[in-house]
C-alpha atoms as an extended CHARMM CRD file, in Angstrom:
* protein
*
        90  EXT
         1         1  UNK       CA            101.7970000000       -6.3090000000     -102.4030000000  PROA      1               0.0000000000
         2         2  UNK       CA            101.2110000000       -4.5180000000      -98.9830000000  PROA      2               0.0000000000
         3         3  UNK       CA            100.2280000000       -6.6940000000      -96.0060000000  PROA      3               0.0000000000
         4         4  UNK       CA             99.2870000000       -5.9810000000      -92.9860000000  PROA      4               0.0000000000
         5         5  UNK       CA            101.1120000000       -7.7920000000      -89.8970000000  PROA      5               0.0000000000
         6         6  UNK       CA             98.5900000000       -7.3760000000      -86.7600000000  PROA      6               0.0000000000
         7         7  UNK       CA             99.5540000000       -8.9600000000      -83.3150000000  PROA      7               0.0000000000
         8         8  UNK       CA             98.5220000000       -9.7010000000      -79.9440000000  PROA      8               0.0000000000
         9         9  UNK       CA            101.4840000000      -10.6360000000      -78.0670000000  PROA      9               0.0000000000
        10        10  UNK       CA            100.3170000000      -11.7460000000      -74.5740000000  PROA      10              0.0000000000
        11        11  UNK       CA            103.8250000000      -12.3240000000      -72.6410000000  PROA      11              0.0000000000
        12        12  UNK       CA            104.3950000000       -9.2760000000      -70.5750000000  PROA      12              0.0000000000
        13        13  UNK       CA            108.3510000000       -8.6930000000      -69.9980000000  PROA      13              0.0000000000
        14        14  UNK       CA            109.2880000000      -10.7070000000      -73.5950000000  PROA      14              0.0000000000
        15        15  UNK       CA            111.9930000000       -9.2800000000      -75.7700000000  PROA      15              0.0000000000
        16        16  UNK       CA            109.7160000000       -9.2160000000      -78.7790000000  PROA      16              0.0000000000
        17        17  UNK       CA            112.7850000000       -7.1720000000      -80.6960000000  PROA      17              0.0000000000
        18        18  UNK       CA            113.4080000000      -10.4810000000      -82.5970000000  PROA      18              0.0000000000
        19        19  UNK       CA            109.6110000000      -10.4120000000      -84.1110000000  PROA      19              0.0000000000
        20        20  UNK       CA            110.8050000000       -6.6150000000      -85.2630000000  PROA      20              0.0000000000
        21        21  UNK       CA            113.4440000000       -7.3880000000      -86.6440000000  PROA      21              0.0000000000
        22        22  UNK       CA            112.0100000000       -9.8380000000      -88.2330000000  PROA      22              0.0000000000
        23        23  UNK       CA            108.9280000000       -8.1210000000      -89.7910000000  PROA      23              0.0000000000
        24        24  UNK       CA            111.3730000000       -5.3900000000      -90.8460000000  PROA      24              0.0000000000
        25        25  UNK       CA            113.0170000000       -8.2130000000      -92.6970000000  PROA      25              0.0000000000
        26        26  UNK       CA            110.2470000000       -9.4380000000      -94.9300000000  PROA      26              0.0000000000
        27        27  UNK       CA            110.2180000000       -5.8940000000      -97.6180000000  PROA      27              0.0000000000
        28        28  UNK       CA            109.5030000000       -2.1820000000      -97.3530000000  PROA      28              0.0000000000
        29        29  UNK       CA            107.7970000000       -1.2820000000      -94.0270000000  PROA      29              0.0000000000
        30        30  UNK       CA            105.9350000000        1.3710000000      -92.1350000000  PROA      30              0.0000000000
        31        31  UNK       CA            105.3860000000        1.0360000000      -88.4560000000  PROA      31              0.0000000000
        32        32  UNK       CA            102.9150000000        3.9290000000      -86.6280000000  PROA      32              0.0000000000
        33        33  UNK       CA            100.3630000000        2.1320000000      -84.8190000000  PROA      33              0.0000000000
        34        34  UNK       CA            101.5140000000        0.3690000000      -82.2870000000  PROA      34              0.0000000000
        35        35  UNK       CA            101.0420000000       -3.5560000000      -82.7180000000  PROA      35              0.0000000000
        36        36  UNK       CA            100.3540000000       -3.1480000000      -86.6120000000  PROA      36              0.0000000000
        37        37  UNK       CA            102.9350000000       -2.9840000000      -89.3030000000  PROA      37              0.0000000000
        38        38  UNK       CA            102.7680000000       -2.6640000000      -93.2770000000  PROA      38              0.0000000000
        39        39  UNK       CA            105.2640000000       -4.4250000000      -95.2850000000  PROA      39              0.0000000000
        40        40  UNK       CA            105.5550000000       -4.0730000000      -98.8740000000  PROA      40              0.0000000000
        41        41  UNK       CA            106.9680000000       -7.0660000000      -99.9050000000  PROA      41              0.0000000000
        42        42  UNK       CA            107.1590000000      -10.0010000000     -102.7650000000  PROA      42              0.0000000000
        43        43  UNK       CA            106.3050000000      -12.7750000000     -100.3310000000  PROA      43              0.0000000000
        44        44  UNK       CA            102.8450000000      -14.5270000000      -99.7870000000  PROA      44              0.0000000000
        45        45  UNK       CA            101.2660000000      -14.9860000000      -96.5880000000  PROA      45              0.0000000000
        46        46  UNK       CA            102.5200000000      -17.9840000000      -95.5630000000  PROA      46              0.0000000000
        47        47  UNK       CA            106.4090000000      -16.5580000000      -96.3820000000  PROA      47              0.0000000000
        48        48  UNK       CA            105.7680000000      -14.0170000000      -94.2360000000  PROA      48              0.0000000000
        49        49  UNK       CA            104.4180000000      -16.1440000000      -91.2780000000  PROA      49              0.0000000000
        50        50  UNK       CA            107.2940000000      -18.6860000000      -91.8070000000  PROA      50              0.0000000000
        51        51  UNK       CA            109.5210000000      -15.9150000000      -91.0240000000  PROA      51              0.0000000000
        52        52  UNK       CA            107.9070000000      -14.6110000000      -87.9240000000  PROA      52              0.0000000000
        53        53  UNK       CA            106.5130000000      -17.8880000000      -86.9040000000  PROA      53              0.0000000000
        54        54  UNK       CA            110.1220000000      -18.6600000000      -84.8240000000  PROA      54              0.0000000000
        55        55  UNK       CA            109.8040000000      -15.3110000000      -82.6990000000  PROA      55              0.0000000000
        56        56  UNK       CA            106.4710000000      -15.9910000000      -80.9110000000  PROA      56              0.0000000000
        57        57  UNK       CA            104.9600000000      -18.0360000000      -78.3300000000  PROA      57              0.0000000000
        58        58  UNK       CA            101.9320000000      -20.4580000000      -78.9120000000  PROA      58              0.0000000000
        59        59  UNK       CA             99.3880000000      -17.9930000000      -77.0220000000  PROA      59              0.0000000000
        60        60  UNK       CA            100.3980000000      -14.9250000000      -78.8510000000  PROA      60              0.0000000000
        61        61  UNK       CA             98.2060000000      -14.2220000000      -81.9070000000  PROA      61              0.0000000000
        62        62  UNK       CA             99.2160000000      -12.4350000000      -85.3100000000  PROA      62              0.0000000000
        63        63  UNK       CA             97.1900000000      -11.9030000000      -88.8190000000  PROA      63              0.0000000000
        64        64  UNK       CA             98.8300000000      -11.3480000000      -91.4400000000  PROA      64              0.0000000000
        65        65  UNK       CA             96.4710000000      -10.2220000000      -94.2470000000  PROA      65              0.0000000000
        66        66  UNK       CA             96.6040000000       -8.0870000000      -97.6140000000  PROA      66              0.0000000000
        67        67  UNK       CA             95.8670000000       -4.4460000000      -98.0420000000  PROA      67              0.0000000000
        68        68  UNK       CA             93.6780000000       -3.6900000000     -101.2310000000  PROA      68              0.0000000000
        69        69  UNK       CA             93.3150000000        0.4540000000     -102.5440000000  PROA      69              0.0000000000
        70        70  UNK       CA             89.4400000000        0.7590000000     -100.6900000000  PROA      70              0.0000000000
        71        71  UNK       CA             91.5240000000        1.8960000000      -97.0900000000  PROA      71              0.0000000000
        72        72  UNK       CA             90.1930000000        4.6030000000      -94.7320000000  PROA      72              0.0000000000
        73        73  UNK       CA             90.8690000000        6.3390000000      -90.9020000000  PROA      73              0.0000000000
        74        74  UNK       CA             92.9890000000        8.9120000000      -89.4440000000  PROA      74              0.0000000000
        75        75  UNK       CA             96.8130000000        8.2100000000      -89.9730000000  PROA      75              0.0000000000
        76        76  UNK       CA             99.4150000000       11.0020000000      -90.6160000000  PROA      76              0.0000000000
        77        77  UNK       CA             99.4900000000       12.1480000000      -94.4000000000  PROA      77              0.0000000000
        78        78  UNK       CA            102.6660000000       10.4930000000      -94.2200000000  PROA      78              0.0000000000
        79        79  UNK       CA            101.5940000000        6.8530000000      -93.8660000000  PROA      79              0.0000000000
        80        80  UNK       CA             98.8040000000        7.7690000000      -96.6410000000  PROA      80              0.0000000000
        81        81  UNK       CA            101.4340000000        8.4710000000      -98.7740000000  PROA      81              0.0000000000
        82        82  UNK       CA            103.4020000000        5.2770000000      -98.2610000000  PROA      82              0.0000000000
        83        83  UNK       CA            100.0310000000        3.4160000000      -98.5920000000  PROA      83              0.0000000000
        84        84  UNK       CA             98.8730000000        5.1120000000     -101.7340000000  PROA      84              0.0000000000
        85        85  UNK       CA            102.3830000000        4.8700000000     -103.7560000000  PROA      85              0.0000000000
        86        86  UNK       CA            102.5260000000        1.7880000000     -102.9970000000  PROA      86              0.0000000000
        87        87  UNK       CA             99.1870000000        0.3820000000     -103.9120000000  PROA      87              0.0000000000
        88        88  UNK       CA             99.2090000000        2.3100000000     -106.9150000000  PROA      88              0.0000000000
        89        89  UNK       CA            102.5400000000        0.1980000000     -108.2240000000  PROA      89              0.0000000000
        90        90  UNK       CA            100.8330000000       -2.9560000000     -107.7610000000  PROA      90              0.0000000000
């Protein structure tokens, strides 16, 4: 299943590399807008959150929600790609 990790970290200066890392640790991932990521992964939602739950601070906020095949905007064919092979397996 693909999720979708969306945040709104709201420390200015934190070393937020440990919430990458991770992210990056939960499956498969593509990363092009700038505070959402994909992950194609075998986890639930709350898996995913118990991972990332350890690298933020109580005023940051993140939603971590699933991707279904009805998806549209403007992203590089690339990412469509990604998407689309990926929902297609599921």
């Amino acid at each position: 299943m693909i999720y979708a990790i969306n945040y709104d970290l709201k420390k200015p200066g934190q070393d937020y590399t440990p919430l990458h890392e991770a992210i990056k640790s939960c499956g498969v991932w593509w990363h092009y807008l700038g505070s959402t990521w994909l992950v194609d992964t075998n986890l639930k939602t709350d898996g995913i959150w118990n991972k990332l739950a350890p690298h933020v601070d109580k005023n940051d906020h993140i939603l971590i929600i699933g991707v279904t095949n009805d998806s549209s905007g403007r992203l590089p064919q690339k990412a469509w790609d990604w998407i689309n092979q990926r929902s297609a397996a599921a």
